[in-house]
C-alpha positions in Angstrom: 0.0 0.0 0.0 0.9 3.7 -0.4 2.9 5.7 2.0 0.1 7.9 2.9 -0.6 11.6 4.6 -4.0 12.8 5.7 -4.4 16.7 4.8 -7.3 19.6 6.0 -7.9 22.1 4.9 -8.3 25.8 6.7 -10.4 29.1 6.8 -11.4 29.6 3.7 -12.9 26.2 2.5 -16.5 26.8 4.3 -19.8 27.2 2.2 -23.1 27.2 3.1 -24.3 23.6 3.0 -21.2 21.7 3.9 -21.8 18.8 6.0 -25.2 18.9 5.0 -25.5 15.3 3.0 -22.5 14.0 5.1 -24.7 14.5 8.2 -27.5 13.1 6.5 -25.9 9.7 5.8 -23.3 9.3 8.2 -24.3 9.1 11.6 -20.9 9.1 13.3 -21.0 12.5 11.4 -24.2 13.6 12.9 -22.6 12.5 16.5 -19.8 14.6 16.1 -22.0 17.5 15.4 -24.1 17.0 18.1 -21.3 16.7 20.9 -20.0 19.9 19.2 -23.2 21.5 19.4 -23.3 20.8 23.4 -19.9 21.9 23.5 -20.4 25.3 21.8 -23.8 26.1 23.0 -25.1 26.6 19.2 -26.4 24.3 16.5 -23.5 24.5 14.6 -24.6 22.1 11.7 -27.4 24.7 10.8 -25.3 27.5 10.7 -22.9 24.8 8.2 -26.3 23.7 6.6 -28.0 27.0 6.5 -25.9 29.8 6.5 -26.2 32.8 6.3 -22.9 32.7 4.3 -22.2 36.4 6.1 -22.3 34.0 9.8 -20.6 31.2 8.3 -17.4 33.6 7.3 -17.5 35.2 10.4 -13.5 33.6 12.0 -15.1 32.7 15.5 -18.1 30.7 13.4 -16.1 29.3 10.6 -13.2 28.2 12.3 -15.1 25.6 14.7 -17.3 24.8 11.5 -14.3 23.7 9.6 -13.0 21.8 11.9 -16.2 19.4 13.0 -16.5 19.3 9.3 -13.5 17.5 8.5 -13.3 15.5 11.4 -16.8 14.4 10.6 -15.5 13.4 7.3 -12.2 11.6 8.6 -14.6 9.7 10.9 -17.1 8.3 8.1 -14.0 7.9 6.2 -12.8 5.5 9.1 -16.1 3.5 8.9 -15.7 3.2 4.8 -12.1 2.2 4.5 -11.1 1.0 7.9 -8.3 -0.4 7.2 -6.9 3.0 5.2 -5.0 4.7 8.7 -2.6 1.8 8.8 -1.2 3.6 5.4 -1.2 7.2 7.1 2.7 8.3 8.1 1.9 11.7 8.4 -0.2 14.9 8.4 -0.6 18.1 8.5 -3.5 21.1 8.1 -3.1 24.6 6.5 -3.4 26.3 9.5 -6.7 25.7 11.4 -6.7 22.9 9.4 -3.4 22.0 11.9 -5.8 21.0 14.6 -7.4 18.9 12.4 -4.2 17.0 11.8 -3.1 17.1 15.5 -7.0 15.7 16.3 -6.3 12.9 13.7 -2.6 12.1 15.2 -4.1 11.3 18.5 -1.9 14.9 20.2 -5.2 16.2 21.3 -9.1 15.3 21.9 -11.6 16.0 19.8 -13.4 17.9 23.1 -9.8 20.1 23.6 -9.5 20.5 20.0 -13.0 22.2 19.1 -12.9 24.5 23.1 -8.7 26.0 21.6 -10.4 26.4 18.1 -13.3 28.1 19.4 -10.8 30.3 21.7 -8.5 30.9 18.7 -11.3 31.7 16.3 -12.4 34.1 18.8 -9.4 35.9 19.6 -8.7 36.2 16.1 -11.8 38.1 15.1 -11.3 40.2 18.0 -7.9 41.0 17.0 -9.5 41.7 13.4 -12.4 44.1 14.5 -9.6 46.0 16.9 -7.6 46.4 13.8 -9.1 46.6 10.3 -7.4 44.4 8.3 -7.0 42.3 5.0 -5.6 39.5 2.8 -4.6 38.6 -1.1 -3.4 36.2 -3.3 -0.6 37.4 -5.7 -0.7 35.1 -8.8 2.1 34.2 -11.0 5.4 36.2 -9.2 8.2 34.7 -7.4 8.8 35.4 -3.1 11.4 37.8 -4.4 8.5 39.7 -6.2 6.4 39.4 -4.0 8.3 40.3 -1.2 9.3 43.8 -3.4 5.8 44.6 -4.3 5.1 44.3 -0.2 8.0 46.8 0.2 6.4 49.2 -1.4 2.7 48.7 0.1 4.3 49.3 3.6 4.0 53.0 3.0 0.1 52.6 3.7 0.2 50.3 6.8 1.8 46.9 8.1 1.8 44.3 5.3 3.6 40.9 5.3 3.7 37.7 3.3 1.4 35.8 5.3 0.8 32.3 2.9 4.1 30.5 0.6 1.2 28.4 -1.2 2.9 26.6 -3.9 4.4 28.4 -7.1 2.9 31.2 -8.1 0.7 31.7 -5.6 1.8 33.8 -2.5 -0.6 35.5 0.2 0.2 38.7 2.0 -1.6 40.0 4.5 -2.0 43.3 6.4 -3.9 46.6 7.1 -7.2 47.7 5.0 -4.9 50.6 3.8 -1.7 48.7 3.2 -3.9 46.0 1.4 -5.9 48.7 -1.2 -2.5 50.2 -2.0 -1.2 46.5 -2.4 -3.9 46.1 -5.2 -3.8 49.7 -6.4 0.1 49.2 -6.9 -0.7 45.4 -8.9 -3.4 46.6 -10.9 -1.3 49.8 -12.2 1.5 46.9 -13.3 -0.9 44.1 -14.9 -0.2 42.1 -11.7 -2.8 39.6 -10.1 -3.7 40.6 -6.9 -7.3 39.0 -6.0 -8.9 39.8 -2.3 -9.5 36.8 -0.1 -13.1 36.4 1.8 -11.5 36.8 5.1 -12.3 39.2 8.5 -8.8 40.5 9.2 -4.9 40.2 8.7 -3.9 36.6 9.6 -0.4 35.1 10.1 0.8 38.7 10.6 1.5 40.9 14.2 -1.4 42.4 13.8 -2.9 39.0 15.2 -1.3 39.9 18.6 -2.7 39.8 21.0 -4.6 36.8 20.0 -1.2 34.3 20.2 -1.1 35.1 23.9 -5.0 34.2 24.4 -4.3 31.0 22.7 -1.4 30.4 24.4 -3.5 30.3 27.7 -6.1 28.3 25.9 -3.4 25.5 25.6 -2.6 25.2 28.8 -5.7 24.4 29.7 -6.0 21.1 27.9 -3.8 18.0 27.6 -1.4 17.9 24.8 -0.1 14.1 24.0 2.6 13.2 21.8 0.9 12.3 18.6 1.0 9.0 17.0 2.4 10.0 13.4 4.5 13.3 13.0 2.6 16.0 12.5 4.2 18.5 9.9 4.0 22.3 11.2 3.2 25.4 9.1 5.4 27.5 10.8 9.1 26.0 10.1 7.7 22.9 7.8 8.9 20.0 9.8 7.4 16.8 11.1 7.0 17.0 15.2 6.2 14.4 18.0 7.2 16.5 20.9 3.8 17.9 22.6 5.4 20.9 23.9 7.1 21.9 20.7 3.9 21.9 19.2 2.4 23.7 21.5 4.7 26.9 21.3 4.4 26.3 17.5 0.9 26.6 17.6 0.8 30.0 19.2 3.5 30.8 17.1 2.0 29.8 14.1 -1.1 32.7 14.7 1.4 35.3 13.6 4.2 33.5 11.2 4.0 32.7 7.4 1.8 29.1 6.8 4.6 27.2 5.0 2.2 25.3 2.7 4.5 24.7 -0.2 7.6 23.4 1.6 5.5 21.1 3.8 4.1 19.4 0.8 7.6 19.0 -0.8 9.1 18.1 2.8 6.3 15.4 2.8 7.0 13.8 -0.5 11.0 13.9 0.1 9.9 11.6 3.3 8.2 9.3 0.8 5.0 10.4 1.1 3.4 8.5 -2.2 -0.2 9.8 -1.9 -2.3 12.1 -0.7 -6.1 12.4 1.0 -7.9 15.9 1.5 -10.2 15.4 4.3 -12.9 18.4 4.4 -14.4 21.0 2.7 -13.3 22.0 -0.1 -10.6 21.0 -2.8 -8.4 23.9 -2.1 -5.6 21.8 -1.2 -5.8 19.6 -3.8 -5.3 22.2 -6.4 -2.3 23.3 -4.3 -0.9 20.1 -4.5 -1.4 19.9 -8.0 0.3 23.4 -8.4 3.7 21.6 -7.2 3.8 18.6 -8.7 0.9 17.4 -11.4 1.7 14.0 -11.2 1.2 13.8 -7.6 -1.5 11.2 -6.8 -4.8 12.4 -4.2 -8.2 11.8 -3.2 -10.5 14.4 -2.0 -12.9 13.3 0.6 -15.1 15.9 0.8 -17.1 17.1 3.7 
């Protein structure tokens, strides 16, 4: 069998009706939704189910959302191909989608998981409504680019590369102001700079002071050492220590997500095939992006 890593995906991936029909068939789904439900104190399904799509965006909503949603999917998953985890040597999430992993890996519950997601969804959106704040995509340019074309955007407001994709596709984030003259400065040059659906400036310092509240989040649940490495977004490694990944976690609120290196650090391991889990095939295309031949299912959510 293939040398196999389980991937999920992050903010971003939600729409209105996800988990709908998975739900529907699957009742250790349903379960999952349920105990989540208990947990947060909403009916989280119909906000997946129902929308509205403005709720569902919202990073305190969507974050929890994502994450019941792909665990729901890993667990009907397990029911369909039992046998399939044996394969599984590693994992890794674009960033929320890293508590997925760590869920998966056996590092955390799925009870701790969804309370620090809810807490880290929260904080986030605070930390976005205390400063206004943005993200895009820039298509087709190098990190040099990139990096260049950021330069010159700082004269509006703190802007940083934020997401290293895969080639050709880079995401900096920043201030509302530093973000318009981002786009202003791309769209004068013929450049691709497209907006992302998001609620502030992620994986940049204008996330502080959310990394401290998710730091104290963490220490109120139990971190285990997980049972397959789990690669991290901020330095693209594979870890088994549960305090490392711990400070990488908080760390990881206000670092680049090192998508692109992870993927090629996974296949250098001998990583031979790979399975989205969740909503979405955002990741897949990524994959796809660095290397076409690379072989992946998509269970959706």
């Amino acid at each position: 069998m293939p040398r196999t890593a389980f991937l999920f995906p992050g903010q971003g991936s939600q729409t209105v009706g996800m988990a709908g029909a998975l739900c529907g068939a699957s009742p250790v789904a349903k379960a999952l939704f349920d105990e989540a439900s208990t947990i947060l104190g909403y009916d989280l399904l119909s906000v997946c189910t129902q929308g509205p799509q403005d709720a569902l965006n919202a990073t305190n909503i969507s974050q929890p959302a994502i994450y019941v949603a792909s665990l729901a999917a890993l667990e009907q998953l397990k029911v369909s191909e039992p046998n399939l985890v044996a394969d599984v040597v590693a994992t890794a999430g674009l960033s929320l989608g890293e508590y997925t992993a760590l869920v998966f890996a056996g590092a955390i519950s799925f009870a701790d998981g969804l309370r620090v997601v809810h807490a880290r969804g929260t904080a986030m959106q605070a930390a976005a409504e205390a400063t206004p704040g943005g993200m895009a995509s820039i298509i087709g340019l190098d990190l040099g680019e990139v990096e260049a074309l950021v330069a010159e955007s700082r004269t509006a407001g703190l802007i940083e590369v934020a997401n290293l994709l895969c080639p050709g596709n880079i995401v900096v984030s920043g201030s509302a102001a530093a973000i318009d003259e981002l786009c202003r400065l791309a769209e004068s040059r013929n450049l691709r700079a497209i907006r992302l659906a998001v609620a502030g400036a992620f994986h940049t310092t204008l996330m502080q002071p959310a990394d401290t509240h998710l730091g104290e989040a963490l220490k109120r649940v139990t971190m285990n050492s997980p049972k397959v490495p789990v690669w991290s977004n901020v330095d693209a490694q594979p870890h088994t220590n549960a305090t490392e990944i711990a400070d990488l976690l908080v760390r990881q609120v206000i670092s680049p997500v090192r998508w692109e290196e992870t993927i090629r650090g996974l296949m250098a391991s001998g990583v031979e095939k790979f399975y989205e889990i969740g909503p979405g095939r955002v990741l897949a295309g990524l994959i796809k992006r660095v290397d076409r031949k690379a072989s992946l299912v998509n269970v959706s959510a």
